[in-house]
Kinemage of the C-alpha trace (Angstrom):
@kinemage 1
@onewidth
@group {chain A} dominant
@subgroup {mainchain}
@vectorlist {calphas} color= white
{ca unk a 1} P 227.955 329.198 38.657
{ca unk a 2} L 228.513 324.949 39.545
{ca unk a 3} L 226.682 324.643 36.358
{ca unk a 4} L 225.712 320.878 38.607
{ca unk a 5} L 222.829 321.062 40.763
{ca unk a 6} L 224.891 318.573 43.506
{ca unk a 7} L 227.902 321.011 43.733
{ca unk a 8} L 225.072 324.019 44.284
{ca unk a 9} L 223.277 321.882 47.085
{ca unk a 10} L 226.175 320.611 49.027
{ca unk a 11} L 227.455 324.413 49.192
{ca unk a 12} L 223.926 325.074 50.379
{ca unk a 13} L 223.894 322.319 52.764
{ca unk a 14} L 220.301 320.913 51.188
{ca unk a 15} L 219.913 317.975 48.698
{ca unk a 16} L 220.487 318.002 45.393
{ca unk a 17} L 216.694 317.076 44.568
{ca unk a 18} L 215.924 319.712 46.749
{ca unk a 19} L 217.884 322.349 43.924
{ca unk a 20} L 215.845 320.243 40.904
{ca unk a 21} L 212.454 321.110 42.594
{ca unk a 22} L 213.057 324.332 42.991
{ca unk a 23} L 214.664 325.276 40.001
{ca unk a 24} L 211.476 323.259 38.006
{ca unk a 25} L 209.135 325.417 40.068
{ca unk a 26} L 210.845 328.855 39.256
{ca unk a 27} L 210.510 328.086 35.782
{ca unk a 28} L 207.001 326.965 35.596
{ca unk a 29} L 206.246 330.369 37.340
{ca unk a 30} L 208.361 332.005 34.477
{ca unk a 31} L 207.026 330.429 32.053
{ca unk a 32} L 210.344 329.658 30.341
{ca unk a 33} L 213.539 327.090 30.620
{ca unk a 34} L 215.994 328.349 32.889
{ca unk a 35} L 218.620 325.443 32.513
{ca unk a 36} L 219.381 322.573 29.792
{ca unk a 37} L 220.013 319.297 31.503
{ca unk a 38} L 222.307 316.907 30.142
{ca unk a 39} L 224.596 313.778 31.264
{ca unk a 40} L 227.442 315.620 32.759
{ca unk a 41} L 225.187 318.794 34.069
{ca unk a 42} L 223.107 321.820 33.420
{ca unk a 43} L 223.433 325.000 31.145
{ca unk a 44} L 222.348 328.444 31.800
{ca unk a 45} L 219.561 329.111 28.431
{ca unk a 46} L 220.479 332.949 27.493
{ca unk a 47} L 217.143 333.733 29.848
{ca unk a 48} L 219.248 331.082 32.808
{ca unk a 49} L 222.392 332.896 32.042
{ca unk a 50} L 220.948 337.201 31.775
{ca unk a 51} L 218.614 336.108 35.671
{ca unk a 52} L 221.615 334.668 37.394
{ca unk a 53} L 223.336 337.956 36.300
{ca unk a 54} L 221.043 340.587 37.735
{ca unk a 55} L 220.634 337.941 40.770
{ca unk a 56} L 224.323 337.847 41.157
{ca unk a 57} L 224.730 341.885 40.826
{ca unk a 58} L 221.786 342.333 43.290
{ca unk a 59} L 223.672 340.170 45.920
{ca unk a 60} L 226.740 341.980 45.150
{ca unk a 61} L 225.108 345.205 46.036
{ca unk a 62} L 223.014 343.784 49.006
{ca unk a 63} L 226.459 342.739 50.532
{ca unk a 64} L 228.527 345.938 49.774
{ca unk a 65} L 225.973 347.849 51.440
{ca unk a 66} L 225.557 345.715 54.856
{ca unk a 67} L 229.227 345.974 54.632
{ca unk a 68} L 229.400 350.033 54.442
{ca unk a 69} L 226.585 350.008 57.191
{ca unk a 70} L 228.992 347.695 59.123
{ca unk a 71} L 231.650 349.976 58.416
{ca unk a 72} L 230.035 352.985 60.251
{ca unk a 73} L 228.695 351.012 63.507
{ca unk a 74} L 230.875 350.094 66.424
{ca unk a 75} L 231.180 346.474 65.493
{ca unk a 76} L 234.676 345.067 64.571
{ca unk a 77} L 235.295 344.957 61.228
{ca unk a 78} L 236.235 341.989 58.792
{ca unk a 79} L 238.252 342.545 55.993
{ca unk a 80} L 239.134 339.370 54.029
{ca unk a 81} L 242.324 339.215 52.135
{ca unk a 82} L 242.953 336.682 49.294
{ca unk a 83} L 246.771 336.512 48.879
{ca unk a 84} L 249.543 334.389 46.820
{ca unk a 85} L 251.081 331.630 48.782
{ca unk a 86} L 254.134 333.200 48.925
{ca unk a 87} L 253.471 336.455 49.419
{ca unk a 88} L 251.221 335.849 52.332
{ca unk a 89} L 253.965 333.978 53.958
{ca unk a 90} L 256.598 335.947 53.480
{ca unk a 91} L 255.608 339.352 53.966
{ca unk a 92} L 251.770 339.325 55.313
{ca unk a 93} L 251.835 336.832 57.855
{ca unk a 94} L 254.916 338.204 60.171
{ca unk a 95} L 253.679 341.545 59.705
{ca unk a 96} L 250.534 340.671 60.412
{ca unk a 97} L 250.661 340.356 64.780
{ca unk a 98} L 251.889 343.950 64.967
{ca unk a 99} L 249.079 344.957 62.680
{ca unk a 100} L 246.076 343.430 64.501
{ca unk a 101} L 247.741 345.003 68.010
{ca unk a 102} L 247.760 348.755 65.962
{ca unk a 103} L 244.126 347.908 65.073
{ca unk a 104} L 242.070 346.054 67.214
{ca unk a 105} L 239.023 347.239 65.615
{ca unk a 106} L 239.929 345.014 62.516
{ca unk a 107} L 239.738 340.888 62.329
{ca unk a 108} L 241.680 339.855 59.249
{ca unk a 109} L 240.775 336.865 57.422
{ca unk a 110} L 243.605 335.662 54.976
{ca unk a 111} L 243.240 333.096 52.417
{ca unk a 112} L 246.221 332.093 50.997
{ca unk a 113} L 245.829 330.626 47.272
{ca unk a 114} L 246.598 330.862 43.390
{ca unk a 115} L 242.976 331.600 41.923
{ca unk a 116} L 242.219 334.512 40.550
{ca unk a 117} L 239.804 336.322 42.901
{ca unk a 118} L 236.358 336.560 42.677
{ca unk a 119} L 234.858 339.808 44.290
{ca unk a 120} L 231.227 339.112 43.828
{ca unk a 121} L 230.523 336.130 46.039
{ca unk a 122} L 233.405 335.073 48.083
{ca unk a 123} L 233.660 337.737 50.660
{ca unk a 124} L 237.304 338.931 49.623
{ca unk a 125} L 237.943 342.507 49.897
{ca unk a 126} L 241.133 342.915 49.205
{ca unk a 127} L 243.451 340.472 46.823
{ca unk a 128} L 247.209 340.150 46.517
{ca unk a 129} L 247.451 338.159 43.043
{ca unk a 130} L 250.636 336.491 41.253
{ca unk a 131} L 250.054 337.597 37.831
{ca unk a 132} L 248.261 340.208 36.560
{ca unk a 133} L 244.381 339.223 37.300
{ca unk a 134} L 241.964 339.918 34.197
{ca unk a 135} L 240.469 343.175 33.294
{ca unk a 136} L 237.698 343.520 35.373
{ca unk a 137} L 235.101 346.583 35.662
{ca unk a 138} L 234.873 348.407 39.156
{ca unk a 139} L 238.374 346.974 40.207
{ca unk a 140} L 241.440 349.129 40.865
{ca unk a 141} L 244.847 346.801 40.327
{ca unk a 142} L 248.586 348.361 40.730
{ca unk a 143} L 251.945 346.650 40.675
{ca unk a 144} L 252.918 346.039 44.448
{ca unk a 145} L 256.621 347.072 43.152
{ca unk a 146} L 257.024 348.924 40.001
{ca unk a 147} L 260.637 347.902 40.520
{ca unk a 148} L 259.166 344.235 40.083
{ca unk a 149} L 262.457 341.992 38.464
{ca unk a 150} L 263.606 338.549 38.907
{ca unk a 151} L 267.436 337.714 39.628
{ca unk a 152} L 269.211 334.604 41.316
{ca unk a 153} L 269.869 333.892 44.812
{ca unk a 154} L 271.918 331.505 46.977
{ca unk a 155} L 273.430 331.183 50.406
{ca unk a 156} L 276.079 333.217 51.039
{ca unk a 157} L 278.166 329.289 52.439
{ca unk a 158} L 277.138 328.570 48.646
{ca unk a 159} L 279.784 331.199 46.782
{ca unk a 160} L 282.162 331.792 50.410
{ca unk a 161} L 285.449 331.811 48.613
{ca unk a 162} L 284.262 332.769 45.395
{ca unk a 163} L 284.412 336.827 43.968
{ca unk a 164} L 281.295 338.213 43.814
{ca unk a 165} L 279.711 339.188 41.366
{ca unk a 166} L 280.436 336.053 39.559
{ca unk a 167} L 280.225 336.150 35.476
{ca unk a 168} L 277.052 334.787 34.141
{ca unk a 169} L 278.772 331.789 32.800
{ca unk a 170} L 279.582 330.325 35.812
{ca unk a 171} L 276.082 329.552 36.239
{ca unk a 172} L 277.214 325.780 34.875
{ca unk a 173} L 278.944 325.201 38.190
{ca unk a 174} L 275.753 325.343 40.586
{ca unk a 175} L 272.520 323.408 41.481
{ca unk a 176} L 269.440 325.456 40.080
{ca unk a 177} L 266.701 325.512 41.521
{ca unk a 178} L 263.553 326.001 39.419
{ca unk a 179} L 259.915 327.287 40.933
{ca unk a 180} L 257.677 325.323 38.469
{ca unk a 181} L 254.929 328.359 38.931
{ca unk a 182} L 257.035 330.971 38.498
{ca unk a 183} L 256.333 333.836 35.775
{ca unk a 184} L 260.169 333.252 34.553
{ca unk a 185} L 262.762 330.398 34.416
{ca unk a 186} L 266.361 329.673 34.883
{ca unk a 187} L 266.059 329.250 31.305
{ca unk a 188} L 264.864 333.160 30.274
{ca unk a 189} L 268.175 333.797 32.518
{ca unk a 190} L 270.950 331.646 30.859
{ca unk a 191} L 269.230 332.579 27.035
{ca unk a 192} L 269.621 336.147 28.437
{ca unk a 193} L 272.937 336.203 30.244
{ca unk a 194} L 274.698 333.426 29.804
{ca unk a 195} L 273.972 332.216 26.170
{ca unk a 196} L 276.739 329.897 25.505
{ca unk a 197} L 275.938 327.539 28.549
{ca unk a 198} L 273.924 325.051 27.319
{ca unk a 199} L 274.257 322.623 30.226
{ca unk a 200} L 272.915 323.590 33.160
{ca unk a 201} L 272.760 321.516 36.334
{ca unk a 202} L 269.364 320.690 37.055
{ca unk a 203} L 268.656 320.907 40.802
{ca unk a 204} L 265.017 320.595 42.670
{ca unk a 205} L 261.712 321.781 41.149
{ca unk a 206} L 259.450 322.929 43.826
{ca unk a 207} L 255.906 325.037 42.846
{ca unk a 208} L 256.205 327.425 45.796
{ca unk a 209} L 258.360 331.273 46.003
{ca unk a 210} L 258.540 330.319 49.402
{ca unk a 211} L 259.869 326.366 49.016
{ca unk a 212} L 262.874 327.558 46.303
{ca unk a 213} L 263.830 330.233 48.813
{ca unk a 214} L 264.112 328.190 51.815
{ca unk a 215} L 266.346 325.607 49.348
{ca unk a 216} L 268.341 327.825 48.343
{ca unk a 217} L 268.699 329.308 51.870
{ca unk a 218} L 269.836 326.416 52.797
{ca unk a 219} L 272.307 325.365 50.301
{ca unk a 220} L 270.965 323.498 48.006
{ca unk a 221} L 271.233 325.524 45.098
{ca unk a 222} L 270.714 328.288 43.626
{ca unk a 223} L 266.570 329.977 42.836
{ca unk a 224} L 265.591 332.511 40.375
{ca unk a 225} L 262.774 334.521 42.528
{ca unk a 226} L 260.985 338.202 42.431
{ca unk a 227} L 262.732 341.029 44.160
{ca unk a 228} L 259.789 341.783 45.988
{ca unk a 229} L 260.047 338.075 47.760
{ca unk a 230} L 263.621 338.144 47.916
{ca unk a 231} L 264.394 341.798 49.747
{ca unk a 232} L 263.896 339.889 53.451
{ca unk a 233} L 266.355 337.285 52.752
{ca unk a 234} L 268.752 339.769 51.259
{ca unk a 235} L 268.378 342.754 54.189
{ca unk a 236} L 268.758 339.848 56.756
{ca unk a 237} L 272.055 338.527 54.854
{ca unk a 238} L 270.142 334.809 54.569
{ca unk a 239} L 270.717 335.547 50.760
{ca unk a 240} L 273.407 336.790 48.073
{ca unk a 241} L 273.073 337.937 45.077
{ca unk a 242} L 275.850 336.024 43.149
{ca unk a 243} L 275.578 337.860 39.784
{ca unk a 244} L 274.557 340.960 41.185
{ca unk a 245} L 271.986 342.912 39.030
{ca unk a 246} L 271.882 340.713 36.348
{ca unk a 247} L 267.787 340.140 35.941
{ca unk a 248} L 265.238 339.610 34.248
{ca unk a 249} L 261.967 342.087 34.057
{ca unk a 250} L 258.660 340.758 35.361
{ca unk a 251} L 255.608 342.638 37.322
{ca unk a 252} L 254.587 339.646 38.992
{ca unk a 253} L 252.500 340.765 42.039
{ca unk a 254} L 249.668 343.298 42.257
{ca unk a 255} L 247.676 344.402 44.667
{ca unk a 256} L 243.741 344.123 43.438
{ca unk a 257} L 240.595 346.152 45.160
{ca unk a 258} L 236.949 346.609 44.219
{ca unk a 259} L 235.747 350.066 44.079
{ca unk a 260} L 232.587 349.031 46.098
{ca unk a 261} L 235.189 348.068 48.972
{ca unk a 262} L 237.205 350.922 48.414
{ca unk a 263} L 235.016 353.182 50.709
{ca unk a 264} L 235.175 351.174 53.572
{ca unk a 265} L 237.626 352.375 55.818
{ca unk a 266} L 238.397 348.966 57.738
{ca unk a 267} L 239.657 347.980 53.793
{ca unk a 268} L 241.299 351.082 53.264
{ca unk a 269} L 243.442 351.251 56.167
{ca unk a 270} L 244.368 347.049 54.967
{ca unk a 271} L 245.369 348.575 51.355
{ca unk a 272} L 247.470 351.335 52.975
{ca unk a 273} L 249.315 348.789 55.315
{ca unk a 274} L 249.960 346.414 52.307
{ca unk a 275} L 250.855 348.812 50.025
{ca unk a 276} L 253.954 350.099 52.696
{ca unk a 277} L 255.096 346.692 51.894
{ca unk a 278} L 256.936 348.204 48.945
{ca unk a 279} L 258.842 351.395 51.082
{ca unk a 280} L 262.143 349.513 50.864
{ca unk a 281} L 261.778 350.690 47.117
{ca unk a 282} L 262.484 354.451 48.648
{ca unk a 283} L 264.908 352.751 50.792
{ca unk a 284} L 269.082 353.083 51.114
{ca unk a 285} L 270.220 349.861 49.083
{ca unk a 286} L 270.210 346.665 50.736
{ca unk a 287} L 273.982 345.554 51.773
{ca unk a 288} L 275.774 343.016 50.020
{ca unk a 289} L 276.388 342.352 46.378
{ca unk a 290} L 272.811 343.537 44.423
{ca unk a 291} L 270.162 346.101 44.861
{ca unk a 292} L 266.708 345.176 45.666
């Protein structure tokens, strides 16, 4: 809900006097105020606020079942997927050629950002989230790694020369890297591991998994980042592992779908495909210095 009668008419496409008039009409029919109008917008009343509800519901269930009808035709399917930054770059979008030539029944729409998804109006079906997302009734969420942790990373040019794994309080003798967004901190690391250091070099701050990665791919420092973002780097020997399994415990990423969508099977063959994202977990150890 805009909870402003311009946002609600530009989405719309109409004018925003357009919305007034026929929100004044709807509630002279009712017989009852629908919104209060102030300076800085509207308010739902309770009677605004329970209609927009069962509206909003009604849609919901108009939509799921166009979709299921959909599903069962011969048309190709669309199956929206709302995914963090990071994730989506890392692991959907390279994957994500092969899987459109295996199905080319389904057209995948991917929309790579940090908001919390919203199932009953934007069209996503599917939702990779960084974070848990809130409880939600009629929406199945599960880890995309149970495994989930967060440990450092570097170049392997960074440490050449140096014995590996290095103790935790050499940490003072590197760049760090810190992802401003991320669920942990270089600081959760050194309090945990390497206590006594209580001057760390301060490197770049970047607020993308993806950014710190490629920094610290390419020398600039060291990252902190999830296992499940890291295992590509560390299979393809881009990244070490300095301090080997010294980490820190965090389910960052899940992988979020409404029950309603759950039935289609255009959406159900996307949740299978993401969810082998996480084999490597049943996978011989990576080489190199740490186990991801």
């Amino acid at each position: 809900m805009h909870r402003s009668f311009a946002a609600a008419a530009q989405e719309l496409s109409i004018t925003a006097s357009a919305i007034s008039h026929s929100i004044q009409t709807l509630e002279e029919a009712l017989g009852t105020q629908l919104f209060e109008r102030a300076r800085r917008g509207v308010e739902p009343t309770a009677e605004g606020a329970r209609l927009y509800e069962v509206i909003r519901r009604s849609f919901g269930d108009i939509d799921d079942e166009l979709r299921t009808i959909l599903d069962r035709g011969s048309h190709q399917q669309v199956v929206t997927i709302q995914s963090a930054p990071s994730f989506a770059a890392i692991w959907i979008m390279p994957r994500l050629p092969a899987f459109l030539r295996a199905h080319p029944d389904i057209d995948v729409r991917l929309w790579a950002v940090h908001q919390a998804p919203d199932f009953s109006n934007s069209g996503v079906d599917v939702a990779v989230t960084y974070g848990r997302p809130p409880a939600a009734a009629g929406v199945n969420v599960e880890p995309i790694s149970r495994g989930e942790r967060y440990l450092p990373v570097c170049s392997p040019q960074l440490v050449e020369g140096w014995t590996l794994p290095l103790p935790a309080s050499d940490i003072e003798n590197f760049y760090l890297i810190q992802n401003d967004v991320s669920l942990t901190s270089w600081d959760a690391w050194i309090a945990r591991f390497a206590p006594a250091c209580d001057r760390p070099v301060r490197g770049l701050r970047l607020d993308r998994a993806f950014m710190t990665l490629s920094a610290a791919e390419n020398g600039l420092g060291m990252c902190i980042e999830s296992t499940v973002l890291v295992h590509e780097y560390l299979r393809q020997g881009r990244l070490v592992c300095p301090f080997g399994e010294l980490a820190v415990e965090a389910t960052a990423h899940h992988l979020v779908v409404p029950k309603s969508r759950d039935g289609l099977q255009a959406v159900r063959t996307v949740v299978e495909w993401i969810r082998g994202f996480a084999d490597f977990e049943a996978q011989p150890r990576a080489t190199g210095r740490c186990a991801v």
